[in-house]
C-alpha positions as CSV (number, residue, x, y, z in Angstrom):
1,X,31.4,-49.8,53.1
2,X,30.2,-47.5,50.6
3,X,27.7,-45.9,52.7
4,X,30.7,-44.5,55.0
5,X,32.3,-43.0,51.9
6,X,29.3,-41.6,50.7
7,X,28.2,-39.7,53.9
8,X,31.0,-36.9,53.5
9,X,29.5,-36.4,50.3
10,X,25.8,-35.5,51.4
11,X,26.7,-31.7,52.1
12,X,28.2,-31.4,48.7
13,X,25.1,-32.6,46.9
14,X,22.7,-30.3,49.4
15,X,24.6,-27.9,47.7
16,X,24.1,-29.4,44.1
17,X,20.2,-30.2,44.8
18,X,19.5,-26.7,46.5
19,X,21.0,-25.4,43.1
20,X,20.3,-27.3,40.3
21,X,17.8,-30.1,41.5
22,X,13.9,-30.4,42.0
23,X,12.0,-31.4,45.0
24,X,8.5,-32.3,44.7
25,X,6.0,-34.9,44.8
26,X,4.0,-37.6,42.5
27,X,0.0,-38.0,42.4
28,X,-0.7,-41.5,41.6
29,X,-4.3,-42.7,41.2
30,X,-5.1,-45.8,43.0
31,X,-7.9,-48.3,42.7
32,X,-9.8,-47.2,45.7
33,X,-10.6,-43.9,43.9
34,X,-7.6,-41.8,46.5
35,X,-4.3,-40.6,45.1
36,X,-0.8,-42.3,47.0
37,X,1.2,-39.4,46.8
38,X,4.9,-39.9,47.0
39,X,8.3,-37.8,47.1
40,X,10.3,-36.8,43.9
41,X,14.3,-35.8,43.6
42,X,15.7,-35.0,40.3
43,X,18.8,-33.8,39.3
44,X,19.6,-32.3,35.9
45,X,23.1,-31.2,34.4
46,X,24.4,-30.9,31.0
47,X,26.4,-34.8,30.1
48,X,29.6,-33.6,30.5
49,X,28.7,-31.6,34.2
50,X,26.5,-35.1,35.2
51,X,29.2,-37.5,34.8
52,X,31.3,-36.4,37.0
53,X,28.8,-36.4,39.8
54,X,26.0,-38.6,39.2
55,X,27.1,-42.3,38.5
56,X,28.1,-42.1,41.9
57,X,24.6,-41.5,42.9
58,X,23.6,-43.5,40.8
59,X,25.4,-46.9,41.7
60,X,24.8,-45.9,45.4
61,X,21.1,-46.1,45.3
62,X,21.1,-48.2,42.8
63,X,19.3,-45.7,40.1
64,X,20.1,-45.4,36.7
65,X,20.7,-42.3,34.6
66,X,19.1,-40.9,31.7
67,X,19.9,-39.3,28.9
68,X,18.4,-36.9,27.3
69,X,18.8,-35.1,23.8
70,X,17.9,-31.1,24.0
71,X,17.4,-29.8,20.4
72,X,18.5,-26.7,21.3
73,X,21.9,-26.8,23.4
74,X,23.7,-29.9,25.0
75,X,22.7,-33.3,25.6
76,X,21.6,-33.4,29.5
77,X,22.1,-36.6,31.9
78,X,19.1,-36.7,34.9
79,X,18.8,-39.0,38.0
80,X,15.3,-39.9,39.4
81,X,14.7,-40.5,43.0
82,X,11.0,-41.2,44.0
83,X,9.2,-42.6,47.1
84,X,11.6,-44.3,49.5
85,X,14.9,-44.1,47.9
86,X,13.8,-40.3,47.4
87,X,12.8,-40.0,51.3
88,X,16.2,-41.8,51.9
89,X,18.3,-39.2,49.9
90,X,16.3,-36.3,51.6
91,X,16.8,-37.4,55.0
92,X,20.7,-36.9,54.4
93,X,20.6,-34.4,52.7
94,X,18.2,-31.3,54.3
95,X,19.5,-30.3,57.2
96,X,22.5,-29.3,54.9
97,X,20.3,-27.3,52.4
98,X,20.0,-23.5,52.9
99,X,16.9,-23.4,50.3
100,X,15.2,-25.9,50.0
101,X,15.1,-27.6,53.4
102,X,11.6,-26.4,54.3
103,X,10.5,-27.8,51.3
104,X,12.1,-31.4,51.6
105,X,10.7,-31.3,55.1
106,X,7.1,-30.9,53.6
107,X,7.8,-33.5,51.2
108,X,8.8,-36.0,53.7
109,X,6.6,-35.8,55.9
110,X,3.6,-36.3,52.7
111,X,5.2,-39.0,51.0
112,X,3.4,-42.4,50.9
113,X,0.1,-41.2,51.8
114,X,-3.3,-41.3,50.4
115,X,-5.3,-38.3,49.4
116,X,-8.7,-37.5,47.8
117,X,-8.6,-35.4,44.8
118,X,-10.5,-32.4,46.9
119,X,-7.2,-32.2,49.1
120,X,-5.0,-32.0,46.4
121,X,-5.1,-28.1,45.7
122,X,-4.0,-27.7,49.6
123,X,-0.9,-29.6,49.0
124,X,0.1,-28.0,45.6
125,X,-1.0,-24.6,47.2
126,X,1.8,-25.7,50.0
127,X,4.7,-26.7,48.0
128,X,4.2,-23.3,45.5
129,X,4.3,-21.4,48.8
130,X,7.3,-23.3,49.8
131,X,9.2,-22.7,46.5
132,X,8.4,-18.8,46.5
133,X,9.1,-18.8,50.7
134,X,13.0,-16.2,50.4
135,X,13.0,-16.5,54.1
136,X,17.0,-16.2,54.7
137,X,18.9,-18.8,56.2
138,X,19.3,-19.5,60.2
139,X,22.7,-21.0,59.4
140,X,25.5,-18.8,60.3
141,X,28.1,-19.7,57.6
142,X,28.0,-22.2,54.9
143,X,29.8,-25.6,54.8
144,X,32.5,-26.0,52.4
145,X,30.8,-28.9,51.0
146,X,27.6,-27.0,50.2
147,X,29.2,-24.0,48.6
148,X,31.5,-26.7,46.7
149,X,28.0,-28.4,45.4
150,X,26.2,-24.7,45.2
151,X,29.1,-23.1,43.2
152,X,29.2,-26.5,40.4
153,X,25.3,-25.9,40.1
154,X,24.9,-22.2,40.0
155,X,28.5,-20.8,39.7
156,X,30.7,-19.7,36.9
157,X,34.5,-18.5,37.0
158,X,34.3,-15.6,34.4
159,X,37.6,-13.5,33.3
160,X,38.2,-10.4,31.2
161,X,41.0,-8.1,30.1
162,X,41.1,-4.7,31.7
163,X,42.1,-2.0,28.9
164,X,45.3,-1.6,30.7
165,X,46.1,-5.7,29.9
166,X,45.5,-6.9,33.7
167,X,43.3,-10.3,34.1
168,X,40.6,-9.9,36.2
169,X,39.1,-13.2,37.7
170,X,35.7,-12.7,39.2
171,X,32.8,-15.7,40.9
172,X,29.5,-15.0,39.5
173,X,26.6,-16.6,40.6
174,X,23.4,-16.9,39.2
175,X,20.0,-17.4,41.6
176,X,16.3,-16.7,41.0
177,X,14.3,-14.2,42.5
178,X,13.0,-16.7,45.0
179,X,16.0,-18.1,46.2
180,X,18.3,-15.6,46.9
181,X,19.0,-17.2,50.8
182,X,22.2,-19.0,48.7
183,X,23.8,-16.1,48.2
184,X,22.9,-14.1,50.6
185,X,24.5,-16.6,53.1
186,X,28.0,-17.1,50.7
187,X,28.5,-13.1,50.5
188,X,27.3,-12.9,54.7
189,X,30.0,-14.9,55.1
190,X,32.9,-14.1,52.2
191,X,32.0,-10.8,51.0
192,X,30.8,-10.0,47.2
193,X,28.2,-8.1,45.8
194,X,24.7,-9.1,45.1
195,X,22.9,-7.6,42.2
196,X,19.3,-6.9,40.8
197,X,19.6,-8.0,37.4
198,X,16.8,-6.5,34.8
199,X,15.0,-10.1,34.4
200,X,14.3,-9.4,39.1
201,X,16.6,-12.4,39.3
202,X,19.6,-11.6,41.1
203,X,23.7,-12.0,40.3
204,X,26.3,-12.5,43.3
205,X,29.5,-11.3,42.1
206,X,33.1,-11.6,44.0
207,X,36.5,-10.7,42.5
208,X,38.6,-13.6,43.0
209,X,42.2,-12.4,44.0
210,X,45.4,-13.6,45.9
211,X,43.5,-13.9,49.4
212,X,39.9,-15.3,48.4
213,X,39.1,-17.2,51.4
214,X,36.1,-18.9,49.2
215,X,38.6,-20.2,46.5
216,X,40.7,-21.9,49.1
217,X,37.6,-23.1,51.4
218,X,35.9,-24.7,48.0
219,X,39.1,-25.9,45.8
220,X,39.3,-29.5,47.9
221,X,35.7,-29.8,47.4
222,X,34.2,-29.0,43.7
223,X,33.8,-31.7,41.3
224,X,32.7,-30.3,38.2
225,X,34.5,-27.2,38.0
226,X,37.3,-28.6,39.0
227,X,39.9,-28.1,36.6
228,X,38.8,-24.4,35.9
229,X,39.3,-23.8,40.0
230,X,42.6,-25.6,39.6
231,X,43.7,-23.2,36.7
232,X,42.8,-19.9,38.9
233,X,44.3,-21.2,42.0
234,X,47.7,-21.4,40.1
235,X,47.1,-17.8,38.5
236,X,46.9,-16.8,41.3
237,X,49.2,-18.3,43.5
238,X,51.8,-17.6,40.9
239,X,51.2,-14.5,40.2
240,X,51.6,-15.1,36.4
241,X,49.0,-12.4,36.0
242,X,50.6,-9.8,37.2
243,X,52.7,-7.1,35.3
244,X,55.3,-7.2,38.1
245,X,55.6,-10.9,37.2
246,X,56.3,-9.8,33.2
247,X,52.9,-10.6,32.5
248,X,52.1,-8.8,29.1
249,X,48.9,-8.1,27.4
250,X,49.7,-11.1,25.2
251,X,50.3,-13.4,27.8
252,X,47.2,-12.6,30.5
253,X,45.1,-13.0,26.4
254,X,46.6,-16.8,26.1
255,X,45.7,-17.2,30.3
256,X,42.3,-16.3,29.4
257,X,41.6,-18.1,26.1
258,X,43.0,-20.8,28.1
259,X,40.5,-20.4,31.1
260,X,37.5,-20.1,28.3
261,X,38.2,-23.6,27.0
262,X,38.1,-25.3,29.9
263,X,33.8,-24.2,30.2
264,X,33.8,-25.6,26.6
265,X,31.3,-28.5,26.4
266,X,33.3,-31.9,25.7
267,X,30.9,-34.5,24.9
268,X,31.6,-37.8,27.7
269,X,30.8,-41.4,26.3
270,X,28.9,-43.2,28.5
271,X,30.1,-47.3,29.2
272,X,27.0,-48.9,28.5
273,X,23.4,-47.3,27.1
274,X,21.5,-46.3,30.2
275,X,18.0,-47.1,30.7
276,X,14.9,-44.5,30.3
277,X,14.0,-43.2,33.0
278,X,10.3,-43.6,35.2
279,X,7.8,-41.2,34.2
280,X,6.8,-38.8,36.6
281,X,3.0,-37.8,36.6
């Protein structure tokens, strides 16, 4: 059934949730004067990004998108998971996550109990420890799956010319101050270079070139950025880059616009209108 199908796609969206989604919880007031406190998931990507991801998500749990416009910028679709079908989602996902997993732990085991207001500050004091905790990762290498899900969150393929013509194809990506345990396990494991960045966020950077292990590990994998990783995987198996190839200046210009167009936002019409989704308090 669908659930079978689904399951190889859990470490893929630890990857995706432990980059671009939020874990956290819900305070609900109830008659007898106590607040039923329940787990939250959401997951956020620009409309183009989300649609090639989320409906799947969607139609498995049975939860339906929402779009939303940004004035500023491109339309963005979400998906809401709260109490159950959040817990649900959590349990396969966090032993897969690298930086979030205490977190979803803490969240689990609070979900769908009751609280007085006066213990409320003790649990919100808990989950802003948990998001600041950088404690690296116990797992010795990364999945392919998660790096797959980590690089379509957080990850950008980003070429330039050299002044002598030659295309240079480099991974960047992108991670806040307090979650660096990401990349610190991708470039543990495939080599890069992790910088400080003025803002204290931090930048890991790896030249992508004829033997990146990553490229090849992630290609079967990624879903978003798919046809960009397809497009440097034939660069560079080909060689087309490379002056010894006849690659000119002109040419390795065209190979680059051609590379920039493909991270151009292209608007995706949805089938039918999707309901708003639930407030979350």
């Amino acid at each position: 059934g669908l659930g079978g199908v689904m399951l190889k796609g859990f470490k893929y969206y630890a990857g995706l949730v432990d980059s671009d989604g939020y874990i956290g919880l819900s305070f609900n007031k109830s008659t007898n004067g106590k607040y039923s406190v329940y787990a939250i998931v959401q997951i956020s990507l620009r409309e183009d990004s989300a649609m090639k991801v989320l409906p799947y998500l969607g139609e498995f749990y049975k939860i339906p998108l929402y779009r939303e416009e940004k004035e500023l910028g491109n339309p963005q679709l979400n998906i809401s998971f709260s109490g159950k079908k959040a817990i649900r989602f959590l349990n396969e996902i966090k032993n897969h996550l690298v930086i979030k997993n205490k977190l979803s732990v803490f969240v689990s085991e609070i979900s769908g109990n009751s609280y007085f207001d006066y213990e409320l500050p003790v649990i919100r004091e808990k989950l802003k420890e948990l998001r600041a905790d950088r404690t690296a990762s116990l797992k010795p290498f990364p999945s392919r799956q998660w790096v797959a899900g980590y690089v379509d969150g957080d990850g950008c393929l980003f070429s330039d010319l050299t002044s002598e013509g030659y295309l240079h194809i480099k991974l960047c990506i992108a991670s806040h101050k307090n979650d660096p345990q990401g990349i610190e396990l991708i470039s543990k494991y495939y080599g890069g270079v992790i910088t400080v960045r003025k803002d204290g966020n931090y930048s890991y950077v790896l030249s992508v070139t004829k033997s990146c292990k990553l490229l090849a590990d992630v290609l079967p994998h990624i879903k978003i950025k798919r046809t960009q990783f397809d497009l440097v995987k034939h660069i560079i198996d080909s060689g087309c880059h490379l002056k010894k190839n006849g690659a000119s200046r002109e040419s390795n210009r065209m190979l680059l616009t051609k590379l920039k167009e493909l991270k151009v936002y292209q608007p995706q019409r949805l089938n039918e209108t999707t309901p708003e989704g639930e407030a979350t308090v």
